[in-house]
C-alpha positions in Angstrom: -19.1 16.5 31.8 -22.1 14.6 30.7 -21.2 13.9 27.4 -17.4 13.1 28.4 -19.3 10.5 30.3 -21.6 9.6 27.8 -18.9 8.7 25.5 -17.1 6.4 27.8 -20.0 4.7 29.1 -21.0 4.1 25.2 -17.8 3.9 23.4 -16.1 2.1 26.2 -12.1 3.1 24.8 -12.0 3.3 21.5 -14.6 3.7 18.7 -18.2 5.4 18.6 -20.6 4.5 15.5 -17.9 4.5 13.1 -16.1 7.8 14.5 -13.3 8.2 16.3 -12.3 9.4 19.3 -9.7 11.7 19.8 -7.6 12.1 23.0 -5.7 15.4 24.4 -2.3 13.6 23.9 0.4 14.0 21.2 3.2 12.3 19.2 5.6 15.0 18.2 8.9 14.5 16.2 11.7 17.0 17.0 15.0 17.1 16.3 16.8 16.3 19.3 17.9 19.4 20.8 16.9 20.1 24.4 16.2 24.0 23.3 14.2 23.2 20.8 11.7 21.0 22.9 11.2 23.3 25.5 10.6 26.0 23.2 7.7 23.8 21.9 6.5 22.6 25.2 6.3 26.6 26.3 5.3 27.8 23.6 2.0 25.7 22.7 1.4 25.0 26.6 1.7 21.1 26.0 3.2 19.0 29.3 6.1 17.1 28.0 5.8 13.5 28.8 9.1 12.3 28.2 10.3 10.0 25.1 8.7 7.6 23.8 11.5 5.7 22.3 14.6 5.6 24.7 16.9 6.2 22.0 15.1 8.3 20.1 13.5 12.2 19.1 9.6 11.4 19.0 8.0 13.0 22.4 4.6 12.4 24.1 3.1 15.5 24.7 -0.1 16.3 26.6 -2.1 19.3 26.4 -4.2 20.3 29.5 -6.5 22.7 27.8 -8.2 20.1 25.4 -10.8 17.9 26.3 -9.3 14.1 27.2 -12.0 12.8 24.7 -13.3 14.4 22.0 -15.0 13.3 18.4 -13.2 16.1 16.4 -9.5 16.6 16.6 -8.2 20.1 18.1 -8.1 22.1 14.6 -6.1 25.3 16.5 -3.2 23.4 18.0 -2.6 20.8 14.8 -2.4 23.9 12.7 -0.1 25.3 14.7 2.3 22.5 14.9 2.0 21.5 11.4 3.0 25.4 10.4 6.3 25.0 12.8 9.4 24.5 11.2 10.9 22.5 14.1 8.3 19.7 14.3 9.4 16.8 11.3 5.9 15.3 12.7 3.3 15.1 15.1 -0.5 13.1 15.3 -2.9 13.6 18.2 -3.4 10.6 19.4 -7.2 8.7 18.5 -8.9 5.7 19.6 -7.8 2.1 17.6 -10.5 -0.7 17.8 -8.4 -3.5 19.0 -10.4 -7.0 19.9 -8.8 -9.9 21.8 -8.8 -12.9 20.0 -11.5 -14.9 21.6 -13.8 -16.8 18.9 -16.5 -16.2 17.7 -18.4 -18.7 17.6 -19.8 -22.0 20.1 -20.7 -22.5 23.5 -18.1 -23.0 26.7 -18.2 -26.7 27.0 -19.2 -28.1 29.8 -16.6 -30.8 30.1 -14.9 -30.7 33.5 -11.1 -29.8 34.1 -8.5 -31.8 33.1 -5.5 -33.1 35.3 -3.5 -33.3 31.7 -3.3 -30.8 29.2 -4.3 -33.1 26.1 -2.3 -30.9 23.8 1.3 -31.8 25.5 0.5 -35.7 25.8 2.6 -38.0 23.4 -0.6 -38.3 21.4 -0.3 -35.2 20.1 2.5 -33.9 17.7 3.6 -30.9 19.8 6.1 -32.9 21.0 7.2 -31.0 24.0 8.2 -34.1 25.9 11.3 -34.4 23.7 12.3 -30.9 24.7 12.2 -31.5 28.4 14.1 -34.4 27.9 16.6 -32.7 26.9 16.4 -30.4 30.0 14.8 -27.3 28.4 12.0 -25.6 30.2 12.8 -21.8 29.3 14.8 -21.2 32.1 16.9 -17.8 31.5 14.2 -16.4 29.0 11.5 -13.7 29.6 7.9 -13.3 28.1 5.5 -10.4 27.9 1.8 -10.8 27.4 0.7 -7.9 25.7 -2.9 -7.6 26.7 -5.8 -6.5 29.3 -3.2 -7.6 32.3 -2.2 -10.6 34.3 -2.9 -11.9 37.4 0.5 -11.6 39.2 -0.8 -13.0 42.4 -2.3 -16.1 41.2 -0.8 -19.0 42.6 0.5 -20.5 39.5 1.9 -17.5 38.0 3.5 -15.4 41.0 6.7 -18.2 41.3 7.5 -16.8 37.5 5.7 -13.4 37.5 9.0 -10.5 36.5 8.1 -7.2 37.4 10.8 -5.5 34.8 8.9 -7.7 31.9 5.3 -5.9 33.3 3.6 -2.3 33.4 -0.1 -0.4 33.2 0.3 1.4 30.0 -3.6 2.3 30.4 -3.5 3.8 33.8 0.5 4.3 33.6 1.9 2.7 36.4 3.6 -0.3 37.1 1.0 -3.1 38.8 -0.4 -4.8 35.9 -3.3 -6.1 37.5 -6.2 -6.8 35.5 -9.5 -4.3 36.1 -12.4 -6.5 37.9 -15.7 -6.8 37.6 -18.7 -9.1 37.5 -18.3 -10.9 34.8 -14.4 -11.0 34.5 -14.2 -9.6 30.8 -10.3 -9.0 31.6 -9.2 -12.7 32.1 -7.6 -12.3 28.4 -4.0 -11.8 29.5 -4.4 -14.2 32.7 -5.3 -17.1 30.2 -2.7 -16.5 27.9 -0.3 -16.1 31.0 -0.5 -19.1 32.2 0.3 -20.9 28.6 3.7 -20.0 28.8 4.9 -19.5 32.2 2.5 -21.9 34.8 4.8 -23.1 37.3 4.7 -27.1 37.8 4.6 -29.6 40.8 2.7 -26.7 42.8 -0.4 -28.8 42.6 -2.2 -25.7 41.0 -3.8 -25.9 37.2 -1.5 -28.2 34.8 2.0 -28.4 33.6 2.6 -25.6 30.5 5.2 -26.0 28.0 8.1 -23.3 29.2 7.3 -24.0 33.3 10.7 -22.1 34.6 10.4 -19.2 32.0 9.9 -16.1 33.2 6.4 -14.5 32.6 5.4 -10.4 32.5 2.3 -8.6 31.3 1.9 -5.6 29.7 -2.1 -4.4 30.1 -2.5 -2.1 27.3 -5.8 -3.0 25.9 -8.5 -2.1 28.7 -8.8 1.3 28.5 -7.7 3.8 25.1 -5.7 2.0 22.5 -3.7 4.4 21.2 -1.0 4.4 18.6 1.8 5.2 21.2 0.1 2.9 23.8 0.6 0.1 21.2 4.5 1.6 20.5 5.2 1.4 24.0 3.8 -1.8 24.9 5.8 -3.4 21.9 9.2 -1.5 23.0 9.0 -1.9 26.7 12.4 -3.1 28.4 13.4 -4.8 25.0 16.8 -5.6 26.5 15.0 -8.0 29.5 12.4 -8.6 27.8 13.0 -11.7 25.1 9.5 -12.8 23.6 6.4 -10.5 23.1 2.9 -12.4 22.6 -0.3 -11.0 21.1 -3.8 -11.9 20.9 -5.4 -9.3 19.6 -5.7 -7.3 16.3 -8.0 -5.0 14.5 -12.0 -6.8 13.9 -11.6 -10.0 12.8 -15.2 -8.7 11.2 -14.5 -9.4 7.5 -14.4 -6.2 6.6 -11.5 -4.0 8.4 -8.3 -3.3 6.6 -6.0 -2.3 9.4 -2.5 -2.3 10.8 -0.3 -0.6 13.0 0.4 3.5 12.6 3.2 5.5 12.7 4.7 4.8 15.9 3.8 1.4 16.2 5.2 0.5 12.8 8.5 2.5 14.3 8.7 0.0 17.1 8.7 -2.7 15.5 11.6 -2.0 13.2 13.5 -0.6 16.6 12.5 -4.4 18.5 13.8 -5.9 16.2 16.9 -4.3 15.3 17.4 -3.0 19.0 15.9 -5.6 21.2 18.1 -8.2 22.8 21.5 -6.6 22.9 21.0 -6.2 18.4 19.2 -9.7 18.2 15.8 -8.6 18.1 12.7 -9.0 20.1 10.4 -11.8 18.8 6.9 -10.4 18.4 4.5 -13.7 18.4 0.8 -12.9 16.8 -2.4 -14.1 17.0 -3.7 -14.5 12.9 -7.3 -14.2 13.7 -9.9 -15.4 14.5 -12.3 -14.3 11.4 -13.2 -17.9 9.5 -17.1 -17.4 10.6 -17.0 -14.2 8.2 -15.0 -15.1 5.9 -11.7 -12.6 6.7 -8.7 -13.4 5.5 -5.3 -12.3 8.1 -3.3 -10.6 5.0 -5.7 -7.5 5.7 -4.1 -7.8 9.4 -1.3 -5.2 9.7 -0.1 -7.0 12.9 -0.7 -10.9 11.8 0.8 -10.1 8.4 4.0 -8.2 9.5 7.4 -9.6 8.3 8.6 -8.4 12.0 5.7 -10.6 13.2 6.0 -14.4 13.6 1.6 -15.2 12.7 0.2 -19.0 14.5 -2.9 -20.4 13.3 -5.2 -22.5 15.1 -5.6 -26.9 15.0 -8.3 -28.4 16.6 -7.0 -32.0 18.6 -8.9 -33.8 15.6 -6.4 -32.1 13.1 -9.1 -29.9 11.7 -9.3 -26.1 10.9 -11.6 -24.4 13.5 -14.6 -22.6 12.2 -12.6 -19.7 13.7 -9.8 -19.9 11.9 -9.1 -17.4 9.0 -6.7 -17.9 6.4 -3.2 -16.1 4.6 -0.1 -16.3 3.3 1.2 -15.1 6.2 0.7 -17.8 8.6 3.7 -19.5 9.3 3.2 -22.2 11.7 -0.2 -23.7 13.8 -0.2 -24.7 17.4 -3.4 -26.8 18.9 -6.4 -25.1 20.2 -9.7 -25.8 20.7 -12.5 -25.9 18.4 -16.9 -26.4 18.3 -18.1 -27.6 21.8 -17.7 -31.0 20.7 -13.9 -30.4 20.8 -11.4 -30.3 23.7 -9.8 -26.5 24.7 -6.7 -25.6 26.8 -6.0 -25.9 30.0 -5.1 -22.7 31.5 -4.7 -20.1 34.6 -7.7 -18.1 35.1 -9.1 -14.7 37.4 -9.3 -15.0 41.1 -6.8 -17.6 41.4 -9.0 -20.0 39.4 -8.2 -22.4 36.3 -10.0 -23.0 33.3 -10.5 -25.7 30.3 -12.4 -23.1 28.7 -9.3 -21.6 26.5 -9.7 -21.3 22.7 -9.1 -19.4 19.7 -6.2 -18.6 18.3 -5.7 -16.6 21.5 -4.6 -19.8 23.1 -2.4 -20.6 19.7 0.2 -17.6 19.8 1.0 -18.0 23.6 1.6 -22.1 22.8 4.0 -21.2 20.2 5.6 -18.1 22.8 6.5 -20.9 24.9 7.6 -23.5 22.4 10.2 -20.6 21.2 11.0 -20.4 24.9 12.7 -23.5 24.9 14.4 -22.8 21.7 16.0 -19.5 23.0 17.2 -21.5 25.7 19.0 -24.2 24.0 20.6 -21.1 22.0 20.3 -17.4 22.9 21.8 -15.9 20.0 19.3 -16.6 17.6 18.2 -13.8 16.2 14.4 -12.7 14.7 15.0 -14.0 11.6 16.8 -17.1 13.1 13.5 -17.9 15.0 11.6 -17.8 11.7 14.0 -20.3 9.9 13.8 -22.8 12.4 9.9 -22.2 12.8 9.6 -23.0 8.8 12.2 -26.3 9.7 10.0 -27.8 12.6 6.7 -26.9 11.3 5.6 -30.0 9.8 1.9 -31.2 8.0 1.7 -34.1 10.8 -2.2 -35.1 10.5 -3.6 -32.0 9.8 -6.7 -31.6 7.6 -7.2 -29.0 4.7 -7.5 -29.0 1.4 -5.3 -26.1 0.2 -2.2 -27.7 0.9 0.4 -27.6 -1.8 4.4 -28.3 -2.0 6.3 -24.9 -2.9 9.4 -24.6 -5.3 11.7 -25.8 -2.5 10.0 -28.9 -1.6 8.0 -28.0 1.9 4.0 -28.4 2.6 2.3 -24.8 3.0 -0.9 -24.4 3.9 -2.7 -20.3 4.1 -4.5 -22.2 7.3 -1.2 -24.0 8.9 1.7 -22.5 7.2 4.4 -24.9 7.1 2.2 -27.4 9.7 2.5 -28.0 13.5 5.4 -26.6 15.3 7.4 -29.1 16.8 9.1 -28.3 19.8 11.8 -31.2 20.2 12.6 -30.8 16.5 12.6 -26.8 17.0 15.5 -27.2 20.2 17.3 -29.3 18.2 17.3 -26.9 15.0 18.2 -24.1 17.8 21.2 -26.4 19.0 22.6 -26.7 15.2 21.6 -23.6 13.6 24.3 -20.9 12.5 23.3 -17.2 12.1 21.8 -16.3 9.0 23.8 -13.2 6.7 22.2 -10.2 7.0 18.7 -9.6 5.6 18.8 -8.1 2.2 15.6 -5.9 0.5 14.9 -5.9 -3.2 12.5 -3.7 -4.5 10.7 -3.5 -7.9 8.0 -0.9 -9.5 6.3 -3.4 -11.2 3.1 -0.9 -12.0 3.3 2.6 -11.9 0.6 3.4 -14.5 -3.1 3.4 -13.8 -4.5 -0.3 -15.1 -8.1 -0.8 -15.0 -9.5 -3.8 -13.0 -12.9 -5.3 -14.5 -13.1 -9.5 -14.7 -9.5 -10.0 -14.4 -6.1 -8.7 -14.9 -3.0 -10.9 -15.1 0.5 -8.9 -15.1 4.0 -11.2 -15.7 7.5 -9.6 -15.6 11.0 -11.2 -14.9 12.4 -10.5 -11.9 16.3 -10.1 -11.2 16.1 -9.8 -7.6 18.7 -7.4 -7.8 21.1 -9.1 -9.5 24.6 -7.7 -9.3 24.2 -5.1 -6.8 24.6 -5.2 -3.1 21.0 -6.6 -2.3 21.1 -9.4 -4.6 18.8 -12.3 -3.2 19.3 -15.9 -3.7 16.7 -17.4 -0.8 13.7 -15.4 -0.1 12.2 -15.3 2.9 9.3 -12.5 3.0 7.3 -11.3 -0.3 5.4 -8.4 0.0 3.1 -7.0 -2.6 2.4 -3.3 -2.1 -1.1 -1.9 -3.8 -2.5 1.0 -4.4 -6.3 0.4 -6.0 -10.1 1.3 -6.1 -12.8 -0.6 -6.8 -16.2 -1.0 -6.6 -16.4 -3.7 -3.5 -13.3 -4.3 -2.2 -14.1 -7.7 -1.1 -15.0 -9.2 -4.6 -11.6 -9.1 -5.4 -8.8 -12.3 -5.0 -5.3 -11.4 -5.8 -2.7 -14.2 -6.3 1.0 -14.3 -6.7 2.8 -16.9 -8.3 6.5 -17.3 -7.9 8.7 -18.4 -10.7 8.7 -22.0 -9.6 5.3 -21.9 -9.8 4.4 -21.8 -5.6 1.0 -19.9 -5.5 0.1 -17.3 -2.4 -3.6 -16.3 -2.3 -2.6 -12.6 -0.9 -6.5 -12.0 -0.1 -9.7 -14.3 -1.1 -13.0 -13.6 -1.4 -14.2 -11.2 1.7 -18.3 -10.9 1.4 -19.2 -8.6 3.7 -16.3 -6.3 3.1 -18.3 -3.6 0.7 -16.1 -0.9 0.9 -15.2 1.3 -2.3 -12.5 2.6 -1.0 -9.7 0.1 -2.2 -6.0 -0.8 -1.0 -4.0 2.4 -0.4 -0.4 1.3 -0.7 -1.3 -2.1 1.2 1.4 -4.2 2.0 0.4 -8.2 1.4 2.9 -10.5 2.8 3.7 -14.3 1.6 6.0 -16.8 3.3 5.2 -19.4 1.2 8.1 -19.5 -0.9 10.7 -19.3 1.9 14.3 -20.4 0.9 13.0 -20.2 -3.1 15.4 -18.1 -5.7 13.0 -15.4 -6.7 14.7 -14.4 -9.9 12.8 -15.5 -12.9 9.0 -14.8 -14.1 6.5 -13.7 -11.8 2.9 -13.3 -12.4 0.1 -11.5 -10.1 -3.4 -12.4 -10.8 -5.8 -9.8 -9.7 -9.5 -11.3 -10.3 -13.2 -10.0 -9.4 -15.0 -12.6 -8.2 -18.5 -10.7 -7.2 -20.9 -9.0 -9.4 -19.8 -8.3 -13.0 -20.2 -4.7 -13.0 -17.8 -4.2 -10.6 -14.9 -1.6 -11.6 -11.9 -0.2 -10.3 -7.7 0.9 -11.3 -4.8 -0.4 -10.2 -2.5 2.1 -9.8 0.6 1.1 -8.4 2.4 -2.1 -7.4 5.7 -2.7 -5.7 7.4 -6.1 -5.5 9.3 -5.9 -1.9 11.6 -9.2 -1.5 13.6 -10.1 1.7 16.3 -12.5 2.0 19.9 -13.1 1.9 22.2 -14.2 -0.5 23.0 -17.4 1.2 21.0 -20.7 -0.8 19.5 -21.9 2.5 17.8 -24.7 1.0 21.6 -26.0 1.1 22.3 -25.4 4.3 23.3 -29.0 6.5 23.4 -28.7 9.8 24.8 -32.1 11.3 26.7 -30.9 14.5 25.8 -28.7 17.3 27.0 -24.8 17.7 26.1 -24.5 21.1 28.0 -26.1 24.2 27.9 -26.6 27.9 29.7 -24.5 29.7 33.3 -26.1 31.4 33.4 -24.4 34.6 30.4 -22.8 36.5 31.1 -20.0 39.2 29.2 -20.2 42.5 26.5 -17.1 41.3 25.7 -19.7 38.7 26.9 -17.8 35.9 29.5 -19.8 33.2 33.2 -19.1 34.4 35.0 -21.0 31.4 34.8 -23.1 28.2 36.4 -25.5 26.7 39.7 -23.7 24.6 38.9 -22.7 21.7 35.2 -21.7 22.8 34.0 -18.9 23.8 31.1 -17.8 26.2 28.2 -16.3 25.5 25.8 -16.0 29.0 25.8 -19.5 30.1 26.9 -21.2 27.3 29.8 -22.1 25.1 30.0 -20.9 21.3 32.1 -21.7 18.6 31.6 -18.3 16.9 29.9 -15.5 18.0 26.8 -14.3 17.2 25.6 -11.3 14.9 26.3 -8.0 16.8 29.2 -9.4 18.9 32.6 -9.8 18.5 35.3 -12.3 19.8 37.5 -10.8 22.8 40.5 -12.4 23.8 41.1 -14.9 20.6 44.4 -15.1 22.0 44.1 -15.5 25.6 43.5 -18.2 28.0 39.8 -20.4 28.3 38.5 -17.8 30.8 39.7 -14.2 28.4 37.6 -16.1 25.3 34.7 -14.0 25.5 31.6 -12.3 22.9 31.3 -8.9 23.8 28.4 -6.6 22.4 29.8 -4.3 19.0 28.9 -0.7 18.7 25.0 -0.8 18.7 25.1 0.2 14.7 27.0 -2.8 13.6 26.1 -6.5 12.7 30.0 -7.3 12.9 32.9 -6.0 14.3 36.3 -6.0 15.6 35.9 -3.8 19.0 33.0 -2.5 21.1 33.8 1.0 19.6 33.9 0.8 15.7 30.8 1.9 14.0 29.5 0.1 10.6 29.7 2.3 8.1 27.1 0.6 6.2 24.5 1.4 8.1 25.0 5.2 5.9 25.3 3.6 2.9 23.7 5.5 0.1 21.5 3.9 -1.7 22.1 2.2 -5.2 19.2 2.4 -7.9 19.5 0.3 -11.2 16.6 1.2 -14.1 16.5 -1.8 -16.4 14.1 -3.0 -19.0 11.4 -5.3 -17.5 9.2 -7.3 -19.4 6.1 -7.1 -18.0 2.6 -8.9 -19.8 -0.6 -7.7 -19.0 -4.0 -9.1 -20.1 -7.5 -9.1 -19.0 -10.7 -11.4 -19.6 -12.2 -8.1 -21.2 -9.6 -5.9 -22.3 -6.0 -5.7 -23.0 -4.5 -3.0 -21.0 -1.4 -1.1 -22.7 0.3 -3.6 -24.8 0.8 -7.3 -24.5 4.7 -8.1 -24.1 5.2 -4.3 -24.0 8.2 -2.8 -22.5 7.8 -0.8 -19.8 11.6 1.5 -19.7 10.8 3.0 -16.1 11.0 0.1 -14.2 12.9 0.6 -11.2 14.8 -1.1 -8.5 15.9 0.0 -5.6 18.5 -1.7 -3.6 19.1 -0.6 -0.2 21.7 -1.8 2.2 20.3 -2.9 5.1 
């Protein structure tokens, strides 16, 4: 009992000196047959837990006869389920180190509080003005802080707090309620809280950008972060539920390479292909808040997702915070605060209290929540990929300071600090109020390396890329890059990889990390790149892979895969000059949008011209009121009636082998053959 204690008191929730801590619950994959999971429950004496997915076969299972923390995992019963037949998985569950993004550096200023939120004055390029002008304040959308809790009772929250968008995933029940105690370590989720969803004229803190949203928090970091705490929390109610924001990610220490596991990864790729009636759930990150040691957001699992949308940080000067890390993953900045010398947010705080005191990139992601509040608004049926378009469109460099920005191959200002620049929220409704569905994401995959390559001074690889030319995935306007890895070296954070695009746009996929010393290399890492969004990827590529610590340094590249997502639509063509969204003709007495204007049809309280992805057009034929979008079979992206099923989402998948050129050279060596042919060179196309 003593050490149990011991552990908490010293570990707190998560990690010990470097060990982990294991826990006496379980993730367990089954086939979905109600014989089979009692047989398991009974047979190994776990208590089943329920689902963890709603829709699918992965279980929570808790074993009473195993110590709640322990730093060893339980050798007997992990044999045991590994040698069943029945189990297609399992992973007893461990302790994740998972910070909130406060920074890191500077003391609270001691400037009083403000009346005005500097950030949302007409002095500033947010421009949220221009989006309440045109009457959008998020009313109709719901966001979830994913954090230590919110303060539901606090007098500028409880007119927007939604019970169904909130839940205690560390003491599972449903009052998210922040833990107190003397010095108020869990005013994290309160903060970011009231960023999005502060009521106005209550005469209570300040004005926020989405007032009439409503607001939910999910506490899921004060107590053991888990990988099926974190799969919950990011799958919770994701047909209510509209916007998730997070603050928080592995050590922003410089030196951690971490991302989500199993069953988080798994919930992502269900929000967003489940979430919001097919839609998908828009997961708003937090890039980090490692600039004081040099980390770099692509070794972020979270920040650097392609299901992620990642906000960097601007001080009200313009400037990059000394916070602020950078990547090629970052796709748009929001305001924050910056030294002591600098202004921070105004926000909600503990015991019905406000603050000035907000900063970070913390107080970036729920900013940029709220701005994409208002865009959901002026058009529900954008999907998650439709968010990120119009984030790249409304992003703009405005006056902000660095000196890595570049143009790209289409045309746009990218920066690994600012992305595309500061989001603009009246050019972001308007975008919303114009902007047709995207076609369907397609995946291109290429083998570039599959043969050990050894990494000394540098190593330069080139090889002409298709993009999947004449199959099914074919892409004409990227969107995501991601370069998978699999190396060792000596001191993994002497090394700078960079990938240049064939027109010539470069994405630093990590820099220079100095206090990262590990030997132990990338295993199968996934480094992701925006910059060359809307750019035709087919052409000649090159990845630069260069040691830039001490000269003895060693290591082998053993694998790289080229992953491209896009569609085969040339976006950077794309006009949008009239608006796809309507008001609605007649409203019934609930409120709710009775008719449109013939030949529209409604979608929730608005008038479309078209439906959106994953709905189809009911009553073409009829009258104003029998012109409706109804939801297709949840497996298809279009359809004729609720009940036929996409046969494409079994489509087998098509492999091509062609020749690739592919050059490699080195500073000290060739490696292989210059201009050699390499004949197993695969891509794999994938319908998706």
């Amino acid at each position: 009992m003593k050490i149990i204690w011991f552990l908490n008191a010293l570990c707190s929730c998560t990690v010990c000196f470097g060990e982990r801590i294991y826990t006496n619950s379980w993730a367990v994959h089954l086939n979905d047959v109600p014989e089979q999971i009692d047989r398991i429950t009974w047979k190994y004496g776990f208590l089943n837990l329920g689902k963890i997915f709603a829709d699918g076969s992965y279980y929570h299972m808790k074993q009473r006869g195993v110590a709640k923390r322990s730093l060893q995992s339980h050798r007997l019963y992990n044999l045991r389920l590994k040698k069943d037949p029945k189990v297609l998985w399992f992973a007893q569950q461990s302790g994740k180190t998972r910070r909130r993004r406060h920074p890191s550096n500077g003391a609270p200023p001691n400037d009083p509080l403000f009346s005005k939120q500097w950030f949302l004055s007409t002095a500033f390029n947010l421009n949220v003005v221009a989006a309440w002008a045109h009457g959008y304040t998020g009313k109709g959308v719901v966001v979830s802080i994913l954090d230590d809790g919110i303060e539901k009772s606090h007098p500028d929250l409880f007119e927007n707090y939604d019970p169904q968008a909130s839940y205690d995933m560390n003491d599972d029940d449903a009052n998210p309620e922040p833990r107190y105690t003397q010095i108020d370590e869990n005013r994290h989720g309160t903060r970011c809280a009231g960023q999005v969803a502060a009521a106005a004229n209550n005469s209570v803190c300040g004005v926020v950008v989405a007032y009439q949203a409503k607001i939910g928090g999910i506490r899921m970091l004060d107590g053991h972060v888990t990988d099926l705490t974190e799969a919950k929390s990011l799958t919770l109610n994701p047909e209510h539920i509209d916007i998730y924001s997070a603050s928080w990610g592995p050590q922003d220490d410089g030196s951690t390479v971490d991302g989500p596991s199993t069953l988080a990864s798994e919930a992502f790729v269900r929000g967003i292909s489940n979430g919001r009636s097919g839609l998908g759930s828009i997961y708003v990150w937090a890039s980090g808040n490692g600039g004081t040691t040099s980390d770099n957001c692509n070794c972020d699992g979270y920040a650097n997702s392609i299901y992620t949308l990642s906000v960097g940080s601007t001080t009200e000067r313009g400037t990059v915070p000394s916070y602020s890390e950078p990547c090629s993953a970052i796709i748009t900045a929001i305001y924050s605060g910056g030294s002591q010398h600098y202004r921070r947010i105004v926000t909600t705080d503990l015991r019905h209290s406000c603050t000035s005191d907000h900063t970070g990139t913390s107080a970036s992601a729920p900013l940029a929540a709220g701005i994409i509040a208002l865009a959901l608004e002026a058009n529900p049926t954008l999907t998650w990929r439709d968010v990120q378009h119009i984030t790249v469109r409304a992003s703009r460099p405005a006056d902000l300071r660095t000196k890595d920005w570049h143009t790209n191959g289409v045309g746009r200002h990218v920066s690994h600090y600012y992305g595309y620049g500061l989001l603009d929220a009246g050019r972001l409704v308007d975008l919303a109020r114009k902007w047709k569905p995207v076609q369907p994401q397609r995946k291109c995959l290429t083998d570039v390396i599959t043969r050990p390559h050894e990494i000394r001074g540098r190593l330069v690889f080139q090889w002409n890329e298709t993009a999947c030319l004449r199959t099914k995935n074919w892409i004409r306007s990227l969107e995501h890059i991601q370069a998978r890895l699999t190396l060792s070296y000596t001191r993994r954070g002497d090394l700078s990889i960079i990938l240049i695009s064939p027109l010539g746009t470069r994405s630093h996929l990590v820099t220079f990390r100095p206090f990262d010393t590990s030997p132990r290399g990338y295993d199968d890492w996934a480094f992701m790149s925006i910059h060359s969004w809307d750019e035709d990827p087919s052409g000649l590529w090159t990845l630069q892979i260069e040691n830039k610590g001490d000269l003895s340094n060693r290591g082998i590249l053993t694998h790289f895969q080229l992953e491209l997502y896009g569609t085969e639509e040339r976006m950077i063509r794309r006009r949008m000059e009239r608006t796809v969204v309507h008001q609605c003709a007649v409203w019934s007495s609930n409120g709710t949008c009775k008719e449109c204007v013939y030949p529209l049809y409604m979608f929730e309280s608005i008038c479309l011209e078209a439906c959106p992805p994953h709905y189809y057009e009911s009553g073409s034929n009829g009258t104003q009121s029998e012109r409706k979008c109804l939801p297709c079979h949840r497996s298809c992206h279009t359809c004729f009636a609720s009940n036929q099923v996409n046969n494409s989402s079994n489509a087998s998948q098509v492999i091509r082998v062609d020749t690739v050129t592919v050059s490699v050279s080195t500073d000290n060596q060739t490696t292989g053959n210059e201009n050699s042919t390499f004949d197993d060179i695969t891509e794999n196309s994938q319908e998706t």
